[in-house]
C-alpha positions as CSV (number, residue, x, y, z in Angstrom):
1,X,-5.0,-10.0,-12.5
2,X,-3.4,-7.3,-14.3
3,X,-0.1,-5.7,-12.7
4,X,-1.7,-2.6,-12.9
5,X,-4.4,-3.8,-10.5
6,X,-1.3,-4.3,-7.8
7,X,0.0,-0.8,-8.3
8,X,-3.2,0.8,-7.9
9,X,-3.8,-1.5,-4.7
10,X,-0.7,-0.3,-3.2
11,X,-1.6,3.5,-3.8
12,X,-5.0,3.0,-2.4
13,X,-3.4,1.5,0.9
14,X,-1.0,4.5,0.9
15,X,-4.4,6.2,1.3
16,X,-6.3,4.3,3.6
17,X,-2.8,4.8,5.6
18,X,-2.2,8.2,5.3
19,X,-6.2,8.5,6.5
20,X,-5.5,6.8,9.8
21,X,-3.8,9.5,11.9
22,X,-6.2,12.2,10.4
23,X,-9.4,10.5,11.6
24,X,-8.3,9.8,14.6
25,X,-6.0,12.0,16.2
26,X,-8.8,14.3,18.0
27,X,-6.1,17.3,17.9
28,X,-4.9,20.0,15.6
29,X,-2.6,17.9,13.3
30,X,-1.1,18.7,9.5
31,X,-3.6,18.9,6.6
32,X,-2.7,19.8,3.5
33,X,-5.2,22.6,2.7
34,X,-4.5,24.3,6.7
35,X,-3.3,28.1,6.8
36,X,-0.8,29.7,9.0
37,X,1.4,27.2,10.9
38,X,0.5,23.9,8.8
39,X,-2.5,22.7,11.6
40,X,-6.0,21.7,10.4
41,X,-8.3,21.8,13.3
42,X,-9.3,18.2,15.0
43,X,-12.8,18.3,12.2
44,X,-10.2,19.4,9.3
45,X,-8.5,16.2,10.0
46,X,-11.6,14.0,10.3
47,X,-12.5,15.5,6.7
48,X,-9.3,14.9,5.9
49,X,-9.0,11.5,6.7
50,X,-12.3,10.6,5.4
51,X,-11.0,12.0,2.2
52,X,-8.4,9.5,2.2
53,X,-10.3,6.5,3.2
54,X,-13.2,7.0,0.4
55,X,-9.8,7.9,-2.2
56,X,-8.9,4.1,-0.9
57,X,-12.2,2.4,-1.1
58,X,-13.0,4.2,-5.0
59,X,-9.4,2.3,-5.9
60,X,-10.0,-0.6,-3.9
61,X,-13.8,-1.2,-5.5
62,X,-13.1,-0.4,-9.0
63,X,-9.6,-1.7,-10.0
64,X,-9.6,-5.2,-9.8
65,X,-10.7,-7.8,-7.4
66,X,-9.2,-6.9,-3.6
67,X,-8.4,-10.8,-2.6
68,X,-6.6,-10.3,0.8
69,X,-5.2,-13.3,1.5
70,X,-3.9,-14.3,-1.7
71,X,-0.2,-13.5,-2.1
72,X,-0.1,-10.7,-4.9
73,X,-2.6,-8.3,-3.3
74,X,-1.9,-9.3,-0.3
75,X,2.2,-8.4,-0.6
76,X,1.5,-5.2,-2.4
77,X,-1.4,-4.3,0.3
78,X,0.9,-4.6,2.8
79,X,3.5,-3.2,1.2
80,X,1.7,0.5,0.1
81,X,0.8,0.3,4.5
82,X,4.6,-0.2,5.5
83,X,6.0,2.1,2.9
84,X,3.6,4.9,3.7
85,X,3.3,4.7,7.5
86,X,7.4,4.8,7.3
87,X,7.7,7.8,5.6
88,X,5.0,9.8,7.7
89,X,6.8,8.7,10.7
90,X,9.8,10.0,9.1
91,X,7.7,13.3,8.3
92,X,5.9,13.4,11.5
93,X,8.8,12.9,14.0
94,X,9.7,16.4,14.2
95,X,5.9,17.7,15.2
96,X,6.1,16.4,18.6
């Protein structure tokens, strides 16, 4: 597989990442596109994170092969999940 195929598979698990919290949170939570304090309502955030998780499944369907369970997507799969749910800890921590 092409190393561009790994790159684009750890992006797209930065996404379906970065979706997680949004769908399912239930409360007003950080969205990008909120006004005022920085809080999307609870069906901002489902949007939101639906956003993220079909951004993950266009990359994840059309670059590539996705063969979890082999060692090269599976490192960088894991990898773009880590990295990403490290840093929105690190962003989040302060919000509660």
């Amino acid at each position: 597989m092409p190393w561009i195929a790994y790159i684009v598979h750890f992006i797209a698990a930065a996404f379906l990442t970065n979706g997680i919290p949004h769908f399912v949170n239930g409360r007003p939570f950080r969205v990008p596109f909120a006004q005022g304090a920085k809080l999307g309502s609870p069906t901002a955030n489902v949007v939101w994170g639906w956003a993220n998780f079909l951004i993950a499944f266009l990359l994840f369907a059309n670059v590539g092969p996705l063969y979890i369970g082999t060692p090269g997507d599976t490192i960088f799969v894991a990898a773009g999940m880590l990295v990403t749910g490290i840093l929105l800890a690190r962003i989040f921590e302060g919000d509660v």
